[in-house]
C-alpha positions in Angstrom: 0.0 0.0 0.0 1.1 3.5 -0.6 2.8 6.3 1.9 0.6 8.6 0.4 -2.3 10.1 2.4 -5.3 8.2 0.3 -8.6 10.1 -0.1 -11.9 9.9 -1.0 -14.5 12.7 -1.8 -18.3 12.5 -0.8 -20.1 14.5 -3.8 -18.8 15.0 -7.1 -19.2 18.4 -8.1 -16.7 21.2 -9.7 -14.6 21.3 -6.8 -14.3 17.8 -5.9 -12.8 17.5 -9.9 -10.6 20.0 -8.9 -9.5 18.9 -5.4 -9.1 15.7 -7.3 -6.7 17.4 -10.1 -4.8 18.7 -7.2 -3.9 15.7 -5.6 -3.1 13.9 -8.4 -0.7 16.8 -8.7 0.9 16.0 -4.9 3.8 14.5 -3.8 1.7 13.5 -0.5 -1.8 12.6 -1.6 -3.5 9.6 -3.8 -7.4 9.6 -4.5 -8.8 6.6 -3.7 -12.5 7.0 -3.9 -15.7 9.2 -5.1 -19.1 8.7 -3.7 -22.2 10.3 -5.1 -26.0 9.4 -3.9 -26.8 7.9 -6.9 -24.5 5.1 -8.4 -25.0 6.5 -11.9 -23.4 9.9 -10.7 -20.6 8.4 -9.0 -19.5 6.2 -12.2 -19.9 9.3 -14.0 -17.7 11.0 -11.9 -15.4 7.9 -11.3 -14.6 8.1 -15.3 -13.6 11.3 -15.3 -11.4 10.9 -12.3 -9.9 8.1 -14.1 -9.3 4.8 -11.7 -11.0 5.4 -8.6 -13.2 3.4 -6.4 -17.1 4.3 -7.1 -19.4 4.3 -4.3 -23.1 5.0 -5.0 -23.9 5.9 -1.4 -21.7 8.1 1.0 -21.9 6.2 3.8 -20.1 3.1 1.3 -17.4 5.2 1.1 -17.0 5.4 4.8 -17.3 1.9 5.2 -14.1 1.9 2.8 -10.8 1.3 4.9 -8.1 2.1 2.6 -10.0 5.5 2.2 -7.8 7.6 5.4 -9.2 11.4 4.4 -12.2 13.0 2.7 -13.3 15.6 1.9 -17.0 16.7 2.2 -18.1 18.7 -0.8 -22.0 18.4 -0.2 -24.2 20.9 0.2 -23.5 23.6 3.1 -26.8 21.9 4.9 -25.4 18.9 5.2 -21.2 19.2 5.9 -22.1 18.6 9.8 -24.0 15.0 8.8 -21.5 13.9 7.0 -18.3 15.2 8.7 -19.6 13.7 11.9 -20.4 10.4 9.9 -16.8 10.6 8.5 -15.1 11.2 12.0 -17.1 8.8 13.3 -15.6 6.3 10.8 -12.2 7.3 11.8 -11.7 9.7 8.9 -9.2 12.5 8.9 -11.3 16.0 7.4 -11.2 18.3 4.5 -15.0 20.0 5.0 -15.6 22.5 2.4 -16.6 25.8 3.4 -18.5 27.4 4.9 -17.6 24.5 7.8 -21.4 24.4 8.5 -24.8 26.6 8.3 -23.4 28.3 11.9 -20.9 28.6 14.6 -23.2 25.6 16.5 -22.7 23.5 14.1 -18.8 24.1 12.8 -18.3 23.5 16.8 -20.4 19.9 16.5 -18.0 19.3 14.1 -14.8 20.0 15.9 -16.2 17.8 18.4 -16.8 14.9 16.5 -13.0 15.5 15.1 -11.3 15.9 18.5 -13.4 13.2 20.3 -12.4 10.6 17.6 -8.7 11.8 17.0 -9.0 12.9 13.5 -7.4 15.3 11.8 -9.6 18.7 10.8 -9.7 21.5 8.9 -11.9 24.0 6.7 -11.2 23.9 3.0 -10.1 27.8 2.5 -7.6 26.8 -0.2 -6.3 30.3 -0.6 -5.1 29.9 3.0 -2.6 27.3 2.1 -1.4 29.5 -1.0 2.4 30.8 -0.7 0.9 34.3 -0.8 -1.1 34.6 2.3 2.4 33.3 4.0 4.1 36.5 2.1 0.6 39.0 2.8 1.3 38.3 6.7 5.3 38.6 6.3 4.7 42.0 4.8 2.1 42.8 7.5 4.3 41.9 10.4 7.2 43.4 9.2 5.4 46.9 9.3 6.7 47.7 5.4 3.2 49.8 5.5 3.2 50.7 9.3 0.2 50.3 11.3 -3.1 48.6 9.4 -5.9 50.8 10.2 -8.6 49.4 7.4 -9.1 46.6 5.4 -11.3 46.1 2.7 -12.3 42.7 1.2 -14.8 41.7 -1.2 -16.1 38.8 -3.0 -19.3 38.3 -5.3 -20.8 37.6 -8.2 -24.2 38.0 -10.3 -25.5 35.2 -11.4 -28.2 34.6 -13.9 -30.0 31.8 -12.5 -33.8 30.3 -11.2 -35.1 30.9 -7.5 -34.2 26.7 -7.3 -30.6 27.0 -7.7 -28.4 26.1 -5.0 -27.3 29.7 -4.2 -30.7 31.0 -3.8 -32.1 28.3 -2.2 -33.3 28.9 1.4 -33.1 24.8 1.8 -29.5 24.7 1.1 -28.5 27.0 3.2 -27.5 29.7 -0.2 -26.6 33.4 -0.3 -24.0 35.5 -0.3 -22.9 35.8 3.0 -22.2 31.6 3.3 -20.9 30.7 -0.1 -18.2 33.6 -0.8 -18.3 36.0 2.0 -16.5 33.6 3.9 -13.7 34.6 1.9 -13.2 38.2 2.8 -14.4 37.9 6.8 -11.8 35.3 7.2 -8.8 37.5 5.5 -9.8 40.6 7.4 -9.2 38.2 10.6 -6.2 37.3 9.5 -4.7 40.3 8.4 -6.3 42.0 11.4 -4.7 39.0 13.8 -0.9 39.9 12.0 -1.7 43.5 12.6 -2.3 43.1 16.2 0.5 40.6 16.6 3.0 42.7 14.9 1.9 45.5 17.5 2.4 43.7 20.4 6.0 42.5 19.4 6.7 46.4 18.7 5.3 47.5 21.8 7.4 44.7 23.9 10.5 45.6 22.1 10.3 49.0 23.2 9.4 48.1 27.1 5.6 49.1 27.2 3.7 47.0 29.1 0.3 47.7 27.6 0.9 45.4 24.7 -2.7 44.7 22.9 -3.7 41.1 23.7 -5.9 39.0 21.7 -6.9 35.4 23.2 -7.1 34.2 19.5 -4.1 35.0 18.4 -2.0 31.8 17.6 1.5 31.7 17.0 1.7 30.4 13.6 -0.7 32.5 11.6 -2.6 34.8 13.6 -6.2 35.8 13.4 -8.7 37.9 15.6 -12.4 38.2 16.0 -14.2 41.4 15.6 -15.6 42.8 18.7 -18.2 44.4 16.7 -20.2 43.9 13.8 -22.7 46.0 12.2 -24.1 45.4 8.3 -27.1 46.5 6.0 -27.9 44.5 2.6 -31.0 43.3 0.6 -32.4 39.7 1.1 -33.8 38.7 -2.4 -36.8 36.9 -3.5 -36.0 33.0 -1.9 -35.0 35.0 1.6 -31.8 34.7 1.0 -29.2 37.7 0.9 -28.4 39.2 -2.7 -25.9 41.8 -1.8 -24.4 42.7 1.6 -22.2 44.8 3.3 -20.5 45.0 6.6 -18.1 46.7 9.1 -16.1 44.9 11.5 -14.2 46.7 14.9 -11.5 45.2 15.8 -9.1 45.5 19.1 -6.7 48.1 18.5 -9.1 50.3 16.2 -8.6 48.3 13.0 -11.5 48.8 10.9 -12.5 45.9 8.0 -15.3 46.9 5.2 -16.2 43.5 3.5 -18.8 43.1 1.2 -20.9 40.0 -1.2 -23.8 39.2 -3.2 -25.1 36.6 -5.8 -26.7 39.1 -7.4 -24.5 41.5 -8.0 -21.4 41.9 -10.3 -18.2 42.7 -8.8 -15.7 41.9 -11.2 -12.9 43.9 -10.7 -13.6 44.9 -6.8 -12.8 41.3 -5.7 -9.5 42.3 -3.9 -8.0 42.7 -1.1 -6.9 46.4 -0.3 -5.1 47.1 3.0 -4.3 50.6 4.8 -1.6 50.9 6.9 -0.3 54.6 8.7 2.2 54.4 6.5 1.5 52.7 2.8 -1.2 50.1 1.7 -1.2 46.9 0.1 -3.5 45.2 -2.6 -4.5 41.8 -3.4 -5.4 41.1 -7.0 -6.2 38.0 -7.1 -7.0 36.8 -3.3 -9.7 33.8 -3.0 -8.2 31.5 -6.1 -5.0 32.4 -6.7 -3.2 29.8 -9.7 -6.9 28.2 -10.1 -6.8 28.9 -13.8 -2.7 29.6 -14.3 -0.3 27.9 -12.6 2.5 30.1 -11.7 3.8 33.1 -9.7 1.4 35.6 -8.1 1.9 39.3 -6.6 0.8 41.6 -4.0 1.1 45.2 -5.0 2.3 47.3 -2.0 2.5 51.9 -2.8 4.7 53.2 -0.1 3.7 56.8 0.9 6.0 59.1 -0.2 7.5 56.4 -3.3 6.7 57.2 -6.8 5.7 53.9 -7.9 4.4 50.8 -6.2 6.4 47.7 -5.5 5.3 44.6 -7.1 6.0 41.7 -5.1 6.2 38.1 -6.7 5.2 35.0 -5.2 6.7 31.9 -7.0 4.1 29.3 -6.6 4.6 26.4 -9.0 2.4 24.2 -7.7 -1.8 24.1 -8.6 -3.8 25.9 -5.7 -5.7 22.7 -4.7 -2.3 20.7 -4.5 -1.0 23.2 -1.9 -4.3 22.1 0.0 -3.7 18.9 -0.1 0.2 19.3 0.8 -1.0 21.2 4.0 -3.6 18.4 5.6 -0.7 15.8 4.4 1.6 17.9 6.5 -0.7 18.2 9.7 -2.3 15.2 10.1 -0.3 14.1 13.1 -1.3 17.7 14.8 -5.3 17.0 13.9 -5.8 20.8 12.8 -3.4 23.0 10.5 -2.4 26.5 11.9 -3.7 27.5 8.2 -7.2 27.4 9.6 -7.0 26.2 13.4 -10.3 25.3 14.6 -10.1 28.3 17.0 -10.0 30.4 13.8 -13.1 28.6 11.8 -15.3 28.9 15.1 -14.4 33.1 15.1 -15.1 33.5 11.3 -18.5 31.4 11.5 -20.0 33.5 14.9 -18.7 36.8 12.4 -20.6 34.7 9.8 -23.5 34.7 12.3 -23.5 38.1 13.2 -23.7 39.2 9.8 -26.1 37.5 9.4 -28.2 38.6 12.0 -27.6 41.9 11.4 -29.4 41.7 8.1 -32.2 39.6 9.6 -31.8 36.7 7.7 -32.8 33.5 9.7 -32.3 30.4 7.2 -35.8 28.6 7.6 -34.0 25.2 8.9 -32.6 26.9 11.9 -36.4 28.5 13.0 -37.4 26.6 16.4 -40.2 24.4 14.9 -38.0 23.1 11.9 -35.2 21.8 14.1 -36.3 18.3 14.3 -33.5 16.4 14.0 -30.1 15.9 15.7 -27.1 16.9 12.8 -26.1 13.1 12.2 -29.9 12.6 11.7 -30.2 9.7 14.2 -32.9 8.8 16.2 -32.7 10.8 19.7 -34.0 8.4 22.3 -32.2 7.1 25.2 -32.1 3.5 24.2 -30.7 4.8 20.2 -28.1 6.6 22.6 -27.5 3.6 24.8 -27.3 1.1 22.3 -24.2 3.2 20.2 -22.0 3.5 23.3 -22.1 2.9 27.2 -22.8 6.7 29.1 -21.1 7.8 32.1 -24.1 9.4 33.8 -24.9 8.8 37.1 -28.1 8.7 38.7 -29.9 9.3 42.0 -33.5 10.0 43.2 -35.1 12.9 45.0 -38.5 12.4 47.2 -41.7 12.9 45.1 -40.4 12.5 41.6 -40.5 9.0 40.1 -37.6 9.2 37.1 -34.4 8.7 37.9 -32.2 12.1 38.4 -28.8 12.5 36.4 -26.0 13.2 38.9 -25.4 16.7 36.5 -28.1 19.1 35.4 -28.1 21.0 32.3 -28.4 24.7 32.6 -30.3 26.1 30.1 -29.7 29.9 30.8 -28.0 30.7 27.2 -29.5 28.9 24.7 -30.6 31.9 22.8 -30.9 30.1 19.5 -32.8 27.2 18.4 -29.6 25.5 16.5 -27.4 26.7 19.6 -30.3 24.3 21.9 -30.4 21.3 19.6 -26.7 20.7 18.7 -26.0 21.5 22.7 -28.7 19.5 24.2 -29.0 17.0 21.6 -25.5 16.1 23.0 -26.0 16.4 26.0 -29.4 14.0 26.2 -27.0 11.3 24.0 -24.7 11.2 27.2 -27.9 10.0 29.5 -28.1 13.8 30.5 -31.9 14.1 30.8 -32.1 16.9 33.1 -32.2 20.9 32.4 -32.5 23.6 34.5 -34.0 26.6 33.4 -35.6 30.2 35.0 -38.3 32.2 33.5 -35.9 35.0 33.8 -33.2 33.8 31.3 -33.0 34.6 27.8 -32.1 37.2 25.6 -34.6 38.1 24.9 -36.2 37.4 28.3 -38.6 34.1 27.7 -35.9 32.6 25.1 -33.9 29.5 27.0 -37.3 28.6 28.6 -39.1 28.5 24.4 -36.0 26.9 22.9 -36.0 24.6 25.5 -39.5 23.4 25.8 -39.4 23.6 21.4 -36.4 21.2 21.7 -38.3 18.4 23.7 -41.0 18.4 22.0 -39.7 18.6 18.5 -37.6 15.1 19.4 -40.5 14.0 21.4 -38.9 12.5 24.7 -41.1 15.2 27.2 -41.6 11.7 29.6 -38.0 11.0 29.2 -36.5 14.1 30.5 -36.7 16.2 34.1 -37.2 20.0 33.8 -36.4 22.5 36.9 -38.3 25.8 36.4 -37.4 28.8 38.6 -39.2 31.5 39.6 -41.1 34.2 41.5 -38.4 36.8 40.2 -37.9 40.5 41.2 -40.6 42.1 40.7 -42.5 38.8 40.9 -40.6 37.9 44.1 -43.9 36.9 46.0 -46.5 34.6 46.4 -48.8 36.1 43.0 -45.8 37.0 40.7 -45.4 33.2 41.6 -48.0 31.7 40.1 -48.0 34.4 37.3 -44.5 33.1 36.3 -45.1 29.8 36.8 -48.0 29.6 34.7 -46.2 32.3 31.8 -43.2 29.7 31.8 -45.2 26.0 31.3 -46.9 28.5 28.2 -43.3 29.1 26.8 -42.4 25.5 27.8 -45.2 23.9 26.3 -45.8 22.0 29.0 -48.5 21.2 31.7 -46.5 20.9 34.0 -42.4 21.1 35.7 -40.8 18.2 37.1 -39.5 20.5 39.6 -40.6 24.1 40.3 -37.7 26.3 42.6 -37.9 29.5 44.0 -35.4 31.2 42.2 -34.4 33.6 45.1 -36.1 34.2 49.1 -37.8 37.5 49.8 -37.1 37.7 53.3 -39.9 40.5 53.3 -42.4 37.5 52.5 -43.6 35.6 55.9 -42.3 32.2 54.9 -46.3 30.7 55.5 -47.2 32.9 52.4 -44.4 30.7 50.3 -45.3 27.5 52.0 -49.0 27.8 50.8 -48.5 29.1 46.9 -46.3 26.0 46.4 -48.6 23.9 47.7 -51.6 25.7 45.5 -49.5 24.8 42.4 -48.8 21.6 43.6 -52.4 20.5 43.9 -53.3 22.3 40.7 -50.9 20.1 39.1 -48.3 22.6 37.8 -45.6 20.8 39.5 -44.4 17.4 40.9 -42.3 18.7 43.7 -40.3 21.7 44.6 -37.3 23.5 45.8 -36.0 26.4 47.4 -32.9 28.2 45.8 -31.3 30.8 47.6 -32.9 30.3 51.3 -30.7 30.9 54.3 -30.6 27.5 56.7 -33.1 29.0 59.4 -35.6 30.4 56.5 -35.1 26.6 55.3 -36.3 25.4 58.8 -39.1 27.6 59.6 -40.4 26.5 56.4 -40.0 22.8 57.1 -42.0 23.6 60.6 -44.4 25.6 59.1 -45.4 23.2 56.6 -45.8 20.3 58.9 -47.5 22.1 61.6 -50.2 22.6 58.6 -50.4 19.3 57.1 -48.4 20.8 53.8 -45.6 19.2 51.6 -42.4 20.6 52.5 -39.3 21.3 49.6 -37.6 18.2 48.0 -34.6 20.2 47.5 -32.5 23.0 48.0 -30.6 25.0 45.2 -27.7 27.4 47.1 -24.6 28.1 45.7 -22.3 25.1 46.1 -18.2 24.4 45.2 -14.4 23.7 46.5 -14.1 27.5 46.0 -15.1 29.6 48.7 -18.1 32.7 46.9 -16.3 35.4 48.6 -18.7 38.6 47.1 -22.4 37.4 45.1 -21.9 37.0 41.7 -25.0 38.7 40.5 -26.2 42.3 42.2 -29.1 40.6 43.8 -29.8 38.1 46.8 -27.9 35.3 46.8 -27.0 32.4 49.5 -23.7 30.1 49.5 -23.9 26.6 51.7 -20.4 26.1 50.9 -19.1 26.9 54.9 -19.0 24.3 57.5 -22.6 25.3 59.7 -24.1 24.3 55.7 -22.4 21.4 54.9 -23.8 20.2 58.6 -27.2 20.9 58.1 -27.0 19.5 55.0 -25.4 16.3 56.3 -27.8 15.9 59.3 -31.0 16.6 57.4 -29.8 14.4 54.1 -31.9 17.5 51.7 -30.7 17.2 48.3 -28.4 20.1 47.0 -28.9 21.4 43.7 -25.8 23.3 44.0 -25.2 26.2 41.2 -22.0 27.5 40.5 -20.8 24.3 41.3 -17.1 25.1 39.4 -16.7 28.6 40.5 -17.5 29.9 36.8 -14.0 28.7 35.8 -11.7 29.8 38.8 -10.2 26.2 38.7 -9.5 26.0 35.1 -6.6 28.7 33.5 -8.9 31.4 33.5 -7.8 32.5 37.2 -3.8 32.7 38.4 -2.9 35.2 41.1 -0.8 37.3 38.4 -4.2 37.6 35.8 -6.6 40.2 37.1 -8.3 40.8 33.6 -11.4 39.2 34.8 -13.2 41.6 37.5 -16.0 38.8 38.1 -13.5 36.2 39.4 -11.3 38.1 41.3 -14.5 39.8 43.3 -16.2 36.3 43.5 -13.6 34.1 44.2 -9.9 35.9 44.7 -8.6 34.8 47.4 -5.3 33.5 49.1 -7.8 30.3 50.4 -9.0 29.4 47.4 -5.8 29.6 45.5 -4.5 26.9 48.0 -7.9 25.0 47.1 -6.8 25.3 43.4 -3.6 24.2 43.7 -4.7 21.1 46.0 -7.2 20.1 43.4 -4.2 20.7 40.7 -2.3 18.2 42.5 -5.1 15.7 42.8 -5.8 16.2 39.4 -2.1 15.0 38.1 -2.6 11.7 40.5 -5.8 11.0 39.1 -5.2 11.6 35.6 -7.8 14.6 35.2 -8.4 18.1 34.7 -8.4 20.4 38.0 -12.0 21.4 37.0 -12.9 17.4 37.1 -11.5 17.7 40.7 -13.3 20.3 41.9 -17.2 19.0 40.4 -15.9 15.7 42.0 -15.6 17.6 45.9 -18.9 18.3 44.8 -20.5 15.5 43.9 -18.6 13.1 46.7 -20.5 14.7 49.8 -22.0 13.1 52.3 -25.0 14.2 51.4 -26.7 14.2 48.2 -25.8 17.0 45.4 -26.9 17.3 42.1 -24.4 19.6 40.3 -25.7 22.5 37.8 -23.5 22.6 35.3 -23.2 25.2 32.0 -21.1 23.7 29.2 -21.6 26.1 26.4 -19.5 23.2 23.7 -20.0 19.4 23.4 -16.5 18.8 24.5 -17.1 20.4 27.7 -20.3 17.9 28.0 -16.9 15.3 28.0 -15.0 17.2 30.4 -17.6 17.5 32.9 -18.9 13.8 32.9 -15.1 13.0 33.8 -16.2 13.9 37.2 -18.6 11.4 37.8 -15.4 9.0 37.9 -14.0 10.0 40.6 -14.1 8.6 44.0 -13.2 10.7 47.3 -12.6 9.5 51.1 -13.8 11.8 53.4 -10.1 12.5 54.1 -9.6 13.4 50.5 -12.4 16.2 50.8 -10.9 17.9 53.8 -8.1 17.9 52.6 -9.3 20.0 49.6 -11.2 22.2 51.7 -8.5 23.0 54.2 -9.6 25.6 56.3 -13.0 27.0 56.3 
């Protein structure tokens, strides 16, 4: 068998031919295989492509196991099916771009990649072309001193039906996913070298306020936008003809980029960059050697020169071959610093925001039309059971009859429908069946609690999962705004009823009776199977317990207080909050055996790298959880971390969840790999010895 990296291609259009061409052209590559859905279309294809293996059906192709890489050339709707599919099968990754329809699903992607140790990367072939190397040498090397604005366009008009693929609503079409890409991911580029290039100068001449960028790598840099604003016109299929926007960057680099599909713009698709001190241009940017093999230039007019310098770039090889060269290179890596994950996830949210900005909403990511998962499997807990053995662990509470994962879900950012299905879709596969949600979250106010009730019942498993509604928040904090939330939330749910129903937050001001008897209203009315009590100081917790027996009432099945190995030194929110994380807690808790749903459970990230005594750039964590006692927790749970084989954060959920009393965990993983990271915890075992220890001193 051959040394060379042997591909196959799932679809056979224009640019699987030429991606073909390309590696036929490598020193590194071999194609191997061509699938099509119809058998007819791959022999078609298989002709052309002279002796390749045919496969009539993708998922034949995946099957194949001489195939190592593919590429995925389908249709933008479908790249996350079919790239999971192909990790999945052990597959390293070429995905056309756009990666997927948003940021949700490009991270899905990555997921699948990095949880079955595959190589990854989106197909921007003019990425891996000799001249971006040379556009960010010049950058760096200041030749046109500071970049203060970048323009970058790409389009096209073309002369074609409603039903074509670049219209079409259904395939995901318009300008902004099939060629704006382009531009939004050069202006991050060039904006990323800028910035780097800045900070170097800066050091170099002793200043310590360097600009930093958390997504700027060290092989090509890139940066996000921190703003985004855009206008354009969405044509007759809903999707955008022509488009504009403005990106901010740090630093006060400015980027105008600009598509369409319906509008010519021969001539203006170039690069053109503005530094203090010269600018540079990009003739031929997005396809450079598609049609000629051979050198390209960049054009760079030094103020004050006469004439503009012309700078060749010898490039000898066919644009697609580089491409290939480049994955060939980095497979052992799993992701190229030519398009790093980091930098596909920052140019689809810019993709998103651009998006949004011009209102257009693709009809397959509108809450009632997300009704499958992206692999298009069945979502039932047996389907997940049956593909691979889950880590969840299970207790029970008094009053509810399902079992109750270990971890809840919070659902308090799932502002988008695609955001909530990719997320919780994941999550549900992992036996995670239970979500927490508040009739205060959402932005807008109402959206976690719509997406989430949309989400269950579009994949129909309402008996199979356990929802925690919270409530009776300022200015509903009493006994009607209560019920008046309640009820407004099961109407956004969808539901008849909450598993459980929590008070999201005590108003001492309310005679602990009044809450004693509204819970129990709702409860007989049906609105509820049990409830809990978030936020309630330990005697307001026992006055209620005595007041509801003293009347024949049902008391709380739960309490939901802050909870972690960090110590909450300051509220995290400007409102009232309780912590049971001090010794008198932990006792009552202990003696009285009440189940904790304990939020903040990780300390919002203090034990991961986010927090060090030397990095103050995140006001929330040093006011919350700063402190020369919890930095000795941290580096105790470091410690037990390296003998267990874990991640600190693992450590610290495990201090949780190995009390000696019951604790169900809220947890917010905003990726699927953090859905990994968490459930880690579940594996770990701690002695009584092994918590104090943690803890220290109270």
């Amino acid at each position: 068998m051959s040394s060379k990296l042997r591909w196959g291609i799932l679809a056979t259009g224009v640019i699987a031919h030429e991606l073909a061409d390309g590696v036929r052209a490598s020193t590194s590559g071999e194609l191997l295989a061509v699938a099509s859905r119809t058998q007819a279309k791959a022999d078609t294809s298989g002709d052309a492509l002279n002796d390749t293996c045919r496969y009539g059906r993708y998922a034949a192709l995946l099957a194949d196991p001489d195939v190592q890489a593919v590429r995925v050339d389908t249709p933008h709707t479908v790249h996350a099916e079919w790239a999971s599919n192909a990790a999945e099968a052990g597959k390293h990754l070429l995905v056309e771009k756009p990666i997927g329809i948003n940021v949700y699903e490009a991270m899905a992607i990555i997921d699948a990649a990095e949880a079955n140790d595959v190589f990854l990367m989106e197909a921007f072939m003019y990425r891996c072309h000799p001249q971006i190397a040379k556009l960010v040498e010049l950058i760096t090397s200041g030749v046109i001193g500071e970049v203060r604005l970048i323009q970058a366009s790409f389009g096209y008009h073309l002369k074609a039906g409603p039903e074509h693929r670049a219209f079409a609503q259904e395939l995901g079409g318009g300008g902004i996913l099939d060629v704006g890409c382009y531009p939004v991911s050069a202006a991050r580029l060039i904006a990323g070298a800028a910035m780097q290039a800045a900070g170097r100068r800066l050091q170099a001449a002793g200043t310590a306020n360097a600009p930093a960028n958390s997504t700027v790598s060290a092989a090509l840099p890139f940066a996000d936008p921190l703003d985004v604003k855009a206008c354009g016109t969405l044509g007759e299929t809903g999707t955008d003809a022509w488009t504009a926007a403005t990106l901010e960057f740090p630093s006060g680099i400015v980027a105008q980029v600009a598509t369409a599909t319906q509008l010519n713009m021969d001539g203006e698709n170039v690069v053109r960059i503005f530094g203090s001190e010269g600018r540079i241009t990009v003739p031929d940017p997005w396809i450079p050697g598609r049609f000629h093999v051979g050198p390209t230039k960049l054009v760079v007019q030094v103020y004050g020169e006469k004439q503009p310098r012309e700078i060749v770039v010898d490039a000898p090889l066919d644009l697609y071959t580089y491409e290939a060269d480049v994955v060939a290179a980095n497979i052992g890596r799993r992701q190229s610093p030519t398009m790093s994950w980091n930098d596909t996830i920052g140019n689809m949210r810019t993709l998103d925001r651009w998006r949004q900005e011009i209102g257009l909403v693709y009809d397959m990511e509108k809450p009632k039309n997300v009704l499958h998962t992206i692999t298009r499997r069945p979502l039932t807990a047996a389907a997940a059971a049956a593909r691979k053995p889950v880590k969840m662990k299970y207790g029970k509470i008094p009053g509810l009859d399902k079992p109750l994962p270990r971890l809840f879900m919070g659902a308090d950012s799932n502002n988008t429908m695609p955001d909530t299905a990719i997320l919780f879709d994941a999550w549900f596969e992992q036996g995670g069946t239970a979500f927490d949600t508040s009739h205060g979250y959402g932005n807008p106010i109402g959206a976690c609690e719509r997406n989430l009730g949309q989400w269950i019942r579009n994949r129909g498993i309402r008996d199979q999962v356990i929802v925690m509604e919270k409530g009776a928040n300022y200015p509903n904090d009493n006994p009607a705004g209560l019920t008046k939330e309640l009820i407004a939330g099961l109407e956004r749910l969808q539901m008849d009823h909450v598993d459980i129903y929590a008070i999201h937050r005590d108003n001492p001001d309310v005679p602990i009776g009044e809450w004693v008897d509204v819970l129990n209203e709702n409860l007989r009315a049906g609105r509820m199977k049990v409830f809990a009590l978030s936020n309630f100081t330990i005697p307001r917790l026992d006055d209620f317990r005595d007041y509801a027996a003293r009347h024949g009432l049902q008391s709380f099945a739960a309490v939901s207080n802050q909870f972690s190995l960090a110590q909450m030194l300051a509220p995290i929110w400007d409102c009232y909050l309780v912590s049971s994380s001090d010794a008198q807690s932990r006792a009552w808790f202990e003696k009285t055996q009440t189940p904790l749903f304990s939020w903040s459970s990780q300390a919002r990230g203090f034990f991961t790298e986010r927090a060090s005594r030397d990095d103050r750039s995140n006001p929330e964590l040093v006011r919350c959880w700063y402190s020369d006692e919890n930095f000795a927790r941290k580096q105790r749970a470091e410690q037990l971390a390296r003998t267990r084989g874990v991640l600190p954060i693992n450590a610290a959920l495990a201090y949780v969840l190995n009390q000696p009393f019951p604790t169900f965990p809220l947890i917010g993983p905003k990726r699927i790999s953090e859905i990994r990271s968490s459930l880690a915890a579940l594996e770990i075992e701690l002695s009584p010895e092994e918590l104090s220890w943690l803890r220290g001193s109270d």
